[in-house]
C-alpha positions in Angstrom: 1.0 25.3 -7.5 -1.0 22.1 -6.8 -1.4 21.6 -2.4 -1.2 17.6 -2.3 -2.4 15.7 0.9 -0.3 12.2 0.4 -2.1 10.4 3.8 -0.4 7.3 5.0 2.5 8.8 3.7 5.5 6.9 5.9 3.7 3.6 5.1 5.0 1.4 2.7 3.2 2.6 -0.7 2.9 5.6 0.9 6.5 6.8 1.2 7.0 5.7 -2.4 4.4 7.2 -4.0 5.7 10.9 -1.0 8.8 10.4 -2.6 8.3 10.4 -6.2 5.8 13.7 -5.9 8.4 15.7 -4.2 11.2 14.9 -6.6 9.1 15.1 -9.6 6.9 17.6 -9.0 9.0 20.0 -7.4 6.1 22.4 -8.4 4.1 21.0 -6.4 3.6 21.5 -2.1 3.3 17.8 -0.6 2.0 17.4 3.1 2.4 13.9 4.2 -0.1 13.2 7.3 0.8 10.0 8.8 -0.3 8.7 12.5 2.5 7.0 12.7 1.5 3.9 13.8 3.5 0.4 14.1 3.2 0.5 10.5 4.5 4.4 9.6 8.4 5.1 9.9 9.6 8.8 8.9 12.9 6.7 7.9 11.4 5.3 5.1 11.6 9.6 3.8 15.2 10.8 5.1 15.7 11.5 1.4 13.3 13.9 1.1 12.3 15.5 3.9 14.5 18.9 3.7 13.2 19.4 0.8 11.0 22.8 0.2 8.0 21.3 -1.4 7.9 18.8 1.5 6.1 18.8 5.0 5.0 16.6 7.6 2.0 16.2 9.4 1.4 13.8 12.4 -2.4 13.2 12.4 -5.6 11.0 12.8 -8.1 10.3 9.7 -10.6 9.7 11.5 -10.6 13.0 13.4 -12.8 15.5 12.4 -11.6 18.2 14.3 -7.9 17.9 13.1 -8.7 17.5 10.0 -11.0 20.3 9.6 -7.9 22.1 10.8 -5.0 21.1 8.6 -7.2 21.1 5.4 -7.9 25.0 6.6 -4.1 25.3 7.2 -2.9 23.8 3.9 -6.3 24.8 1.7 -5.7 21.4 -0.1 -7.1 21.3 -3.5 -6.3 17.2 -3.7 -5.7 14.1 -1.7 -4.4 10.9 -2.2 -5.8 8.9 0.4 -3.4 5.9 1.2 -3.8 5.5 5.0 -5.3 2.1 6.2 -4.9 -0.4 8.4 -3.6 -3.3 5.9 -2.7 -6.4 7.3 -5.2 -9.2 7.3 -3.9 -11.4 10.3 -4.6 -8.1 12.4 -7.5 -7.6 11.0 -9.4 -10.9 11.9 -7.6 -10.3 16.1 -8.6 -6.5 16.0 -11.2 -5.5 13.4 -12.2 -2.9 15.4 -9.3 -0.7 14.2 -9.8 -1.6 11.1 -13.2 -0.2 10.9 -11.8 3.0 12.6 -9.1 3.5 9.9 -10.2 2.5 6.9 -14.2 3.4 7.1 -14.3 6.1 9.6 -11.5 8.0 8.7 -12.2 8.1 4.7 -15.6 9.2 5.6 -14.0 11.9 7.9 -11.6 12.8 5.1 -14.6 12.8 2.3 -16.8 15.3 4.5 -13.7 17.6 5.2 -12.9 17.7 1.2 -16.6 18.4 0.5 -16.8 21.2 2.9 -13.8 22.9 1.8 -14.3 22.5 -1.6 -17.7 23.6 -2.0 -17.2 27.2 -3.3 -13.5 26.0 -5.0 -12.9 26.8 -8.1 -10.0 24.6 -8.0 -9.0 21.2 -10.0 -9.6 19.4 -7.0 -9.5 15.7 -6.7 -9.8 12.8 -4.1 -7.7 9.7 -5.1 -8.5 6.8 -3.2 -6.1 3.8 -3.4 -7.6 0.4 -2.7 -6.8 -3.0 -3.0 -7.7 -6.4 -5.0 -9.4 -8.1 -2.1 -12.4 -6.2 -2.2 -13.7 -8.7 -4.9 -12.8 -11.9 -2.7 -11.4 -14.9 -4.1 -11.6 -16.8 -7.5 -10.9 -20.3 -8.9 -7.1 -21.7 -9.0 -7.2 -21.2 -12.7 -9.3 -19.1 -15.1 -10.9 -15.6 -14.4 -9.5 -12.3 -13.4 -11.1 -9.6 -11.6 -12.2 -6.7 -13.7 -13.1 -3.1 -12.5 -16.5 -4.1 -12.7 -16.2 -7.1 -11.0 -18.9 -7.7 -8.1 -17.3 -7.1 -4.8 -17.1 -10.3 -2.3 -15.0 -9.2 0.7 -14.4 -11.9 3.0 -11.4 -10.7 5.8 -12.5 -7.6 8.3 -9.3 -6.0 6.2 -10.7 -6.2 2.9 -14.4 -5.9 4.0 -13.7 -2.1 5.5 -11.5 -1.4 2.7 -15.1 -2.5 -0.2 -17.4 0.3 2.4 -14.1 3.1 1.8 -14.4 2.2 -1.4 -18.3 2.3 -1.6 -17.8 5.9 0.4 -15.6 7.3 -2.0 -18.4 6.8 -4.5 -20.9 8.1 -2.6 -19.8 11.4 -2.0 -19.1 11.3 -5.8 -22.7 11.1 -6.8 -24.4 12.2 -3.8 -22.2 15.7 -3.8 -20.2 15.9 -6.6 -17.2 15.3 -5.6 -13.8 14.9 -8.4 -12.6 11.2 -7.2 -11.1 8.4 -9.0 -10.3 4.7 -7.4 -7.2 2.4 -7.5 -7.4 -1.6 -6.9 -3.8 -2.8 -6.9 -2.6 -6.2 -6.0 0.0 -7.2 -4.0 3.0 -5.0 -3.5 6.2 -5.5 -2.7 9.7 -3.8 -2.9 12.2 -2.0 -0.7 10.8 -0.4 2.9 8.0 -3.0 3.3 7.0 -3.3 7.1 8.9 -6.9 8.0 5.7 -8.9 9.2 4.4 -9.0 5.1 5.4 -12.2 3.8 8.5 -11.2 1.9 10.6 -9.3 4.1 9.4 -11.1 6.9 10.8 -14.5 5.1 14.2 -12.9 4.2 14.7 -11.9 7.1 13.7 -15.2 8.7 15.9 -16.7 6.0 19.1 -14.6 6.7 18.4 -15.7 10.9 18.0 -19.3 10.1 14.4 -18.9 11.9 11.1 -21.1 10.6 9.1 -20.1 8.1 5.6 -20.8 8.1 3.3 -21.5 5.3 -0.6 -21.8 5.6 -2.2 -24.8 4.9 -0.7 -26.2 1.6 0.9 -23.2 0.3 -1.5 -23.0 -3.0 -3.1 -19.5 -2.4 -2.3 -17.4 -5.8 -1.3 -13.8 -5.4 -0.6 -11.1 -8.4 2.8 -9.0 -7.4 2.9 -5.9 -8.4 6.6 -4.0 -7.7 6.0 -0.7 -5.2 7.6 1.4 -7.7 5.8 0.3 -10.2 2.9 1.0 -8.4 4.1 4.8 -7.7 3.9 5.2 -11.1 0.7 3.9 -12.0 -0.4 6.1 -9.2 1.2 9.2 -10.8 -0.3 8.5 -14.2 -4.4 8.4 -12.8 -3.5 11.1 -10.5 -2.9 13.2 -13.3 -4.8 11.3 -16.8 -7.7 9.4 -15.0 -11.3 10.2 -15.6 -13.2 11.3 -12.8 -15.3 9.4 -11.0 -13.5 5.9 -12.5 -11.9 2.9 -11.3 -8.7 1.6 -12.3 -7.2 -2.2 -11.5 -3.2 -2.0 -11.4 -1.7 -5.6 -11.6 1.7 -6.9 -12.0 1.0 -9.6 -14.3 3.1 -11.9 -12.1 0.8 -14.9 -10.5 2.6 -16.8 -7.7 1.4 -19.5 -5.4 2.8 -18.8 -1.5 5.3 -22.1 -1.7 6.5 -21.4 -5.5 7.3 -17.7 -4.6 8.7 -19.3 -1.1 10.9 -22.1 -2.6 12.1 -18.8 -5.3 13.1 -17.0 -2.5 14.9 -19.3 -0.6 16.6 -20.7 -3.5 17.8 -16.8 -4.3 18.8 -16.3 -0.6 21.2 -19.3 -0.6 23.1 -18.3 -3.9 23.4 -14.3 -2.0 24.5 -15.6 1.4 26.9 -18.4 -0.4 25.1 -21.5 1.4 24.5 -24.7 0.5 21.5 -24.9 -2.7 18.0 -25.8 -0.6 19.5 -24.8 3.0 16.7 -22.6 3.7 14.0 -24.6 1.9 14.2 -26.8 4.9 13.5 -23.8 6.8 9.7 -24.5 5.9 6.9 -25.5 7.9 3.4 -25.6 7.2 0.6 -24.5 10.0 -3.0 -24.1 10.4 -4.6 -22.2 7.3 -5.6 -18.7 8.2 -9.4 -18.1 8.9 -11.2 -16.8 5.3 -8.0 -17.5 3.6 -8.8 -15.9 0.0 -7.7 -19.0 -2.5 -6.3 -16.7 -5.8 -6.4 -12.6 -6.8 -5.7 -11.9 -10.4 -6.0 -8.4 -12.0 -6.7 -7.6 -15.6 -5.4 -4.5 -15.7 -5.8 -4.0 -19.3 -8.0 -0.8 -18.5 -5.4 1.5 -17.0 -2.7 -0.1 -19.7 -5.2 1.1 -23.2 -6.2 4.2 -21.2 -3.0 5.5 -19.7 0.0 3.6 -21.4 1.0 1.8 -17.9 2.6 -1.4 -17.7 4.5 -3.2 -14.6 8.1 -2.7 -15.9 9.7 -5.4 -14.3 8.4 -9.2 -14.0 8.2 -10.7 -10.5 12.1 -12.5 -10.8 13.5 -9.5 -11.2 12.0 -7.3 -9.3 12.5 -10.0 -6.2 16.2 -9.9 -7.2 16.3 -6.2 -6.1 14.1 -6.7 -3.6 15.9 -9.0 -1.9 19.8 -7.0 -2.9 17.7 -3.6 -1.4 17.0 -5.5 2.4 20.6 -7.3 2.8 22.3 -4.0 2.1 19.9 -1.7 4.7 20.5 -4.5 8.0 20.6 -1.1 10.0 16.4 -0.5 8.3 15.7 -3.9 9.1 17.1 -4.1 12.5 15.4 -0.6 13.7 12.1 -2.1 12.6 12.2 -5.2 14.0 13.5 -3.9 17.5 11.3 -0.6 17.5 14.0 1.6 17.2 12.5 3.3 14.2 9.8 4.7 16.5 12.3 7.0 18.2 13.1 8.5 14.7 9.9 11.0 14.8 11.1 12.1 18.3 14.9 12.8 17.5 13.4 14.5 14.3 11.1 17.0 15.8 13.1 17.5 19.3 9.9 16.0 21.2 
């Protein structure tokens, strides 16, 4: 029986990827550790959290004392390391967190692994999921970024996510340790914290508020469905090589307005209002500071390697997306008003 650590588990990605281990693997024993931050909500897992292989852990990363403790508890023999701090626009107010999180706390996790698995005779394994910006920004039109594309980090987000990625290496040389890398592009999908720019702007769009667009609206991003993304992480999980890198993209280039003027367009037909009501919902503000121009992904490695492809284009998938956040208001309105925070306490009787 395989002992999975899922961290960052009641995140976003995380509580997709938590849910499709337990109910696939039912084999397996999955221990989501989550801090349970502004960003983690236990409600995002009521589906599964009676279930046998399933247990949760409250914790810190970046303490070496607890996590010497839990790994000794659970005698993990893998990890899937999705815990970070992820949002740029914090990032460039708080870095500091940042470098906590996402530096600190995979170097914590790295050590811990290598300690305990030193003598193991295990198939142990330390999946670390990253993300496109590590390799900066490219040109409107033309290339893509490639696994072995220089990285170029230029937000405090996506500069500590290229040294957790650099760590993760590291100990892989240095002392051996099984790991292999994910860069992913952007997600999106049901249970996505409401200050990302699509369930922030239906949600803006369904309370007639404003929604604001930096600079011109031109930046290019690749979207790549969440549970599209659970699977692709399933598939290197168990068929990567060690010590390699995957890219997972969705094949689905946007700029910010197009996507925008898609969305709103989709919202008026769902809520029965007049055709570009919400468009005029849109105001454009100062451009954000390092603002990354296009991402793109070739992910032609993982698709010849491992047989993944995105299975839905963006269109769809924002269709569902969209049908997924008008039919969970009481989600929606816990988050925004904090309520979800209470969950963990009703939960556990604290």
């Amino acid at each position: 029986m395989k002992k999975i650590l899922i961290t960052g588990g009641c995140g976003f990605i995380g509580s997709h990827t938590v849910r499709r281990f337990v109910k696939k693997y039912p084999e397996y024993q999955i221990v989501n550790l989550d801090k349970l931050t502004y960003a983690g909500n236990l409600e995002n897992l009521q589906d599964v959290e009676t279930e046998k292989n399933y247990t949760f852990e409250e914790g810190d990363i970046a303490n070496l004392e607890q996590m010497t403790s839990l790994f000794k508890k659970y005698d993990f023999d893998s990890v899937i390391h999705l815990a970070a701090e992820s949002h740029v626009d914090r990032s460039i107010t708080d870095p500091l967190v940042f470098i906590r999180t996402n530096i600190t706390g995979t170097a914590t996790l790295l050590h811990v692994a290598k300690e305990t698995w030193k003598n193991s005779k295990s198939n142990n394994l330390f999946y670390h999921i990253s993300t496109d910006e590590v390799f900066g920004s490219l040109e409107l039109k033309g290339d893509f970024f490639y696994e072995n594309t220089p990285y170029d980090p230029k937000s405090p987000y996506s500069s500590s996510k290229a040294s957790s990625d650099h760590l993760v290496r590291a100990w892989h040389h240095t002392y051996g340790i099984p790991v292999v890398i994910s860069n992913c592009s952007n997600n999106y999908g049901p249970f996505q914290f409401p200050e990302k720019l699509i369930p922030l702007f239906i949600n803006n769009i369904l309370h007639n508020k404003s929604l604001p667009v930096y600079g011109k609206g031109i930046n290019v991003r690749d979207w790549l469905y969440v549970e599209d993304h659970a699977n692709a992480i399933d598939l290197i999980f168990h068929k990567g090589k060690n010590g390699e890198t995957y890219n997972i993209g969705g094949h689905n280039e946007w700029s910010n307005i197009d996507l925008i003027k898609l969305l709103c367009k989709s919202m008026d037909q769902k809520l029965g209002r007049e055709p570009g009501s919400s468009e005029k919902l849109i105001t454009y503000v100062t451009d954000r500071a390092g603002h990354d121009l296009r991402y793109a992904i070739d992910a032609s490695k993982i698709k010849n390697e491992l047989g993944w492809n995105p299975s839905l284009q963006f269109e769809e998938g924002l269709n569902k997306t969209i049908n997924w956040y008008l039919s969970n208001n009481k989600w929606v309105d816990n988050v925004t008003s904090g309520e979800y925070q209470k969950y963990y306490k009703k939960q556990y009787s604290i």
